[in-house]
N, C-alpha and C positions, 0 to 999 in steps of 0.2 A: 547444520552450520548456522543458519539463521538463529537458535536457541541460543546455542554457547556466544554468538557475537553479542546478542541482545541480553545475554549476562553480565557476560565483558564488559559493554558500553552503560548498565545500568550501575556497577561498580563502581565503573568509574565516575558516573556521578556523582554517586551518593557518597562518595569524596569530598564531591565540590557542591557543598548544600546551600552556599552562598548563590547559586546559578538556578535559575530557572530554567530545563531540559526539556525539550521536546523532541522524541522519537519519530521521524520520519523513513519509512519502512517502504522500501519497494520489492514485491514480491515479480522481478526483473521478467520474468516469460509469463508473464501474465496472459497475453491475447493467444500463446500458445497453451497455453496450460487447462485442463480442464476444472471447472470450478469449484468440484470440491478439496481440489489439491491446493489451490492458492488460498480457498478458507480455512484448510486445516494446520498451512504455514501460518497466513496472519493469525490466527487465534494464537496459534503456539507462542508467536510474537508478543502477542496482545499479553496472554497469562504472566508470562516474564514479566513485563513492562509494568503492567499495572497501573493501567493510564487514568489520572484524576484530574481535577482542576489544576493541581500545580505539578502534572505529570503530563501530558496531553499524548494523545499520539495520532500521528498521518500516516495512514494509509495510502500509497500513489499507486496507483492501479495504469501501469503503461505500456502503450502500445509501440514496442520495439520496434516492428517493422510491418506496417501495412497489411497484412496477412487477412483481414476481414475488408468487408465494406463496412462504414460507419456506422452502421444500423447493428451490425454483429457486435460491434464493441460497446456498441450504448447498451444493448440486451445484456453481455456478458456483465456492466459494470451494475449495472439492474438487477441481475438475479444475483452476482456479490452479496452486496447492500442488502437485500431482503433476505439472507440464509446468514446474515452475519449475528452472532449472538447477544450483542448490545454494542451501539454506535455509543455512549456516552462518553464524551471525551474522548471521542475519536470525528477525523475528519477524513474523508474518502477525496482524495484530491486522484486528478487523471492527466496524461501527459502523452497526450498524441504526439510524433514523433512524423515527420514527412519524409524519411529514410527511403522510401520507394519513390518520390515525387509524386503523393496522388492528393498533395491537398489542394491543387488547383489554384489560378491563380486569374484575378480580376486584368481588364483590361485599361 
């Protein structure tokens, strides 16, 4: 599914060549998912995409619901990043989520 959309939506760009397009790509059960699964979704993304200076693509790596403590989620977005086959023109954005209430709160 993420292939054919990321075909779809690249179509449709290259319709509108007048616009500058950047794919931003959430592989959505990320903090559930084991890591070679959501690498070999975004690559799959990435290959379509074909992201350049005037193609970019993000990457949001998020954390739906609390399911780790912080330290599990920085590891996971860590060993991503390092098993990912070239960052160029890609930007690894993250989007912690307080869906459980655990981001705590000052007084």
């Amino acid at each position: 599914m993420a292939v054919l959309s990321t075909k779809h939506i690249k179509r449709l760009c290259d319709e509108q060549r007048q616009t500058q397009w950047i794919l931003e790509y959430f592989p959505e059960t990320f903090c559930f998912t084991e890591i070679e699964f959501s690498l070999e979704i975004c690559e799959a993304v990435k290959k379509v995409w074909q992201p350049s200076n005037e193609r970019p693509l993000i990457l949001n790596l998020p954390a739906t619901l609390e399911v780790n403590t912080p330290n599990v989620y920085a590891d996971q977005i860590e060993k991503f990043r390092s098993l990912f086959s070239d960052m160029e023109n890609i930007t690894i954005s993250i989007h912690p989520h307080n869906d459980s209430g655990t981001g705590g709160r000052g007084s």
